[in-house]
C-alpha positions as CSV (number, residue, x, y, z in Angstrom):
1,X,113.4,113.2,93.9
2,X,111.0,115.1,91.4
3,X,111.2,113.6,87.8
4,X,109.0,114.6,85.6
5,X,107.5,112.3,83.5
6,X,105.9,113.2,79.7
7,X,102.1,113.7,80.0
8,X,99.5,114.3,77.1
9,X,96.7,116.5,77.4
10,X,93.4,115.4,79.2
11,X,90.6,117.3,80.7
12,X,92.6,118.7,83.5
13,X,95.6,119.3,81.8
14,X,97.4,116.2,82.8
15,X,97.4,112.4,81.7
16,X,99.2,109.3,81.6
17,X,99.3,105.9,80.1
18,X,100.0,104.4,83.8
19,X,99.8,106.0,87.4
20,X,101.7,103.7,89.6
21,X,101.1,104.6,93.6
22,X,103.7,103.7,95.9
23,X,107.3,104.1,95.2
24,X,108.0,100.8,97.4
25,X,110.0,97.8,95.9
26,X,106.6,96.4,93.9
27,X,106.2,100.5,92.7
28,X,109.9,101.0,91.6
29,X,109.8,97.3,90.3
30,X,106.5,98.2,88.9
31,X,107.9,101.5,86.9
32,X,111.2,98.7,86.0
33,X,108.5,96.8,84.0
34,X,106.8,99.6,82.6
35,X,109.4,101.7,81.2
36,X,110.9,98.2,80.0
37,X,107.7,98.1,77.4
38,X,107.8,101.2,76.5
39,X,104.5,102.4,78.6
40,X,104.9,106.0,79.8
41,X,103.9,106.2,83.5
42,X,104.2,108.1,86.9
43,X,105.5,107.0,90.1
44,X,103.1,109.1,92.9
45,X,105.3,108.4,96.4
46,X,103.2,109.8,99.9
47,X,107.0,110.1,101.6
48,X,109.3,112.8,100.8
49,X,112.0,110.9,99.7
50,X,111.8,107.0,98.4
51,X,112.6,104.2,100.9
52,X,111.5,106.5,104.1
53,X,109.4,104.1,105.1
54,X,112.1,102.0,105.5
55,X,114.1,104.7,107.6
56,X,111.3,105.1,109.9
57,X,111.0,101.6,111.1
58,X,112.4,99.9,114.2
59,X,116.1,100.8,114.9
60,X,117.5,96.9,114.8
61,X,115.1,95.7,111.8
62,X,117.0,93.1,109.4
63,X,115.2,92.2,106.1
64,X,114.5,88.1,106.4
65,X,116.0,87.6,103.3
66,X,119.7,87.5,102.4
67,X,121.0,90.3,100.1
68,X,121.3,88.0,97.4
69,X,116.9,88.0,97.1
70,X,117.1,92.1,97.9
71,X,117.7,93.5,94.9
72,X,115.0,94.9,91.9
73,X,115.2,93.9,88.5
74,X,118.3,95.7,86.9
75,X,120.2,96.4,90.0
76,X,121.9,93.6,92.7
77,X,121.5,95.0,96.2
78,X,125.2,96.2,96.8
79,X,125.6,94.2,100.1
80,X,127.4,90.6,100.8
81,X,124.9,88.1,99.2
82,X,124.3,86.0,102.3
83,X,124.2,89.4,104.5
84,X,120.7,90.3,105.9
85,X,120.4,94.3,105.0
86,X,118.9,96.8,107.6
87,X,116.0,98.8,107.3
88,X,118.2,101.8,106.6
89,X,120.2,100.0,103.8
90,X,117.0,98.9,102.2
91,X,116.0,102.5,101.9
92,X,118.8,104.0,100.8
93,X,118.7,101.1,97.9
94,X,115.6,101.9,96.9
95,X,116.4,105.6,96.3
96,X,119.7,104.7,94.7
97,X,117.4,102.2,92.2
98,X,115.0,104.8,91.3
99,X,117.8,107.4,90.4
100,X,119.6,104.1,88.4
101,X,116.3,103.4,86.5
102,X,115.9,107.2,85.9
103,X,112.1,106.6,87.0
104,X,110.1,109.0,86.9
105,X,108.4,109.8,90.3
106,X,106.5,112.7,92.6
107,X,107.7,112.2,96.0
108,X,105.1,114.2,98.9
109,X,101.8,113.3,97.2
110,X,99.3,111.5,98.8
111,X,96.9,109.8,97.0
112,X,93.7,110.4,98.9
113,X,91.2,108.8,95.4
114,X,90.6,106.8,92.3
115,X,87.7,106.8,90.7
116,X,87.0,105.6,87.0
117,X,86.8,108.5,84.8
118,X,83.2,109.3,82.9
119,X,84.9,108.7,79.0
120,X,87.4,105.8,80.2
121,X,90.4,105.4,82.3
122,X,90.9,106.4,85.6
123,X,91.0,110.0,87.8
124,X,94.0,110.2,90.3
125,X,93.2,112.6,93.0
126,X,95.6,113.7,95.6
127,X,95.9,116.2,98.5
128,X,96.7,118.8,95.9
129,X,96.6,117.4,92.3
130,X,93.9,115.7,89.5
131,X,95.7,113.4,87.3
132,X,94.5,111.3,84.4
133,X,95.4,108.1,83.7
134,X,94.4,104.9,81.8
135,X,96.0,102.4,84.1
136,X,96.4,102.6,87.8
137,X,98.4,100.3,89.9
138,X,98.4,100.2,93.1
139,X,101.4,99.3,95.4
140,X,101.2,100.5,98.8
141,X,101.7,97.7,100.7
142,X,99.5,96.4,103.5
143,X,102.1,97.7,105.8
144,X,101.3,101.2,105.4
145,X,98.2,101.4,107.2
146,X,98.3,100.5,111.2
147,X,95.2,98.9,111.8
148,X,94.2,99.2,115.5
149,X,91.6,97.5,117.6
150,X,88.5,99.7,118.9
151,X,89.0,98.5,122.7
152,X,92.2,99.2,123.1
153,X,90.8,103.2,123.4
154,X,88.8,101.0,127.1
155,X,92.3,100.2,128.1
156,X,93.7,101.8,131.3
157,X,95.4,105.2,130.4
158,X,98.4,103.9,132.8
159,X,99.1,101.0,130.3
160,X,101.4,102.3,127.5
161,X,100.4,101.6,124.3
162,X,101.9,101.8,120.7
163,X,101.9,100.5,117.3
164,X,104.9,98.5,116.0
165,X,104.7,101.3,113.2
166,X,105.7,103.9,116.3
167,X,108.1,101.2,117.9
168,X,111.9,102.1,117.8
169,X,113.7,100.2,120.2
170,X,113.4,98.8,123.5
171,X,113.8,102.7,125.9
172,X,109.9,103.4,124.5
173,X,109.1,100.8,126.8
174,X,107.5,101.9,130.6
175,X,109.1,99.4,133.5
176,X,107.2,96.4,134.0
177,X,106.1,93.4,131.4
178,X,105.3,93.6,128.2
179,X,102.5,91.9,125.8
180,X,103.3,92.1,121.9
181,X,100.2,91.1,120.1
182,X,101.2,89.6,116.7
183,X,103.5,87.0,115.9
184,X,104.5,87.9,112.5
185,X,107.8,89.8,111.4
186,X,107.7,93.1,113.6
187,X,105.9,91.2,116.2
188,X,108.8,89.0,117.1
189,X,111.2,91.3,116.5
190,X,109.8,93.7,119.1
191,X,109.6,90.8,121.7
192,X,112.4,89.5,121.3
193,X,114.4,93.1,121.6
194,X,111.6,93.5,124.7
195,X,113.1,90.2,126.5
196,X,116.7,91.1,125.6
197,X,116.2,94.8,127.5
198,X,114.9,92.4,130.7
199,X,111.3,92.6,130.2
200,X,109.2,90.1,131.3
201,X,107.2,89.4,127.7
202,X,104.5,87.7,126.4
203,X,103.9,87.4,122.7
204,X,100.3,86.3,121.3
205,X,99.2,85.4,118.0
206,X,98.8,82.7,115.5
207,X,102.4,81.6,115.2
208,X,103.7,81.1,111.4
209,X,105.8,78.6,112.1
210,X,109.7,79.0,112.4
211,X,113.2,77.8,110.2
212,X,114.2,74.9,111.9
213,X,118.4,76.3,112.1
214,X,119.4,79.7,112.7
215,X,119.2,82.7,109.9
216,X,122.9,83.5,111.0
217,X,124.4,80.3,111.1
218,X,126.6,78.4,108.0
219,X,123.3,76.5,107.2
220,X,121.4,79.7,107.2
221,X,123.0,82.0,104.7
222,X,123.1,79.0,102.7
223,X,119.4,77.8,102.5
């Protein structure tokens, strides 16, 4: 998806009311808003084509939310309301949204700075592109950026080692135990998938605490 949006001049050629970067579900929802007020924006997307980043993500992910709480503003998520969507559904709703909304978006641009302009606003600058703008806001998602710990670099080479961002299911895993560091969403998933495949795991982190009743039983897709 390329749509262009309408620009007025600025000092480079280019400029808009709003630059919105991320085309993720707070982006898109984002652009919903905006257009809804009449404010003339852009959607700047790093992926080639919106929702990749949910394509890219562990084979067996589930959102932990029924469909019914999926959906944007403007368009249900076109799934059973107490199903939980897949990571591929979720990404092929999001590109289906933006077409819906007719949002205007460039897909394949990285935003690498923003800086505040020198006679107001703000200067957008990508891998390959200056754009004006006199709102910016910022939707990438803390997801987006794999942070990894300095020491893990001291580990022994023989241990194999990989972000849950790399993880796709449980046949990336050497024979032998497993330690999953992080006991938030990804974190259990991959341990639990990492048990089910007959590793001996161990998952550490700061638990969250838990439902007290199943997300697939009566009382769950009810809550």
């Amino acid at each position: 998806m390329n749509n262009r949006a309408a620009t007025r001049n600025g000092t480079d050629g280019e400029r808009h009311q709003a630059i919105v970067i991320g085309g993720g579900q707070s982006g898109l929802a984002a652009g919903h808003h905006l257009a809804k007020r009449g404010i003339e924006f852009l959607i700047l997307e790093a992926n080639d084509h919106i929702g990749d980043t949910w394509r890219t993500r562990w084979d067996s992910l589930k959102l932990y939310s029924p469909a019914r709480y999926d959906g944007l503003p403007g368009l249900p998520f076109p799934a059973p309301r107490t199903s939980y969507p897949s990571g591929r559904q979720m990404g092929e709703y999001l590109e289906s949204y933006a077409v819906h909304e007719k949002l205007p978006i460039r897909t394949g641009v990285r935003v690498e700075r923003v800086r505040v302009a020198d006679e107001g606003g703000y200067v957008v600058e990508t891998d390959g592109q200056r754009v004006e703008a006199d709102e910016v806001v910022v939707a990438t998602g803390a997801f987006q950026h794999p942070h990894v710990r300095d020491f893990t670099s001291a580990l022994d080479p023989g241990i194999r080692q990989m972000h849950s961002s790399d993880y796709r299911g449980p046949s990336q895993l050497a024979e032998g135990p497993v330690l999953v560091v992080g006991v938030s969403h990804s974190g259990a998933d991959v341990a639990y998938e990492s048990a089910r495949a007959g590793h001996r795991t161990h998952l550490s982190g700061k638990a969250h605490g838990q439902l007290p009743f199943s997300v697939d039983s009566r009382r769950g897709r009810f809550a």
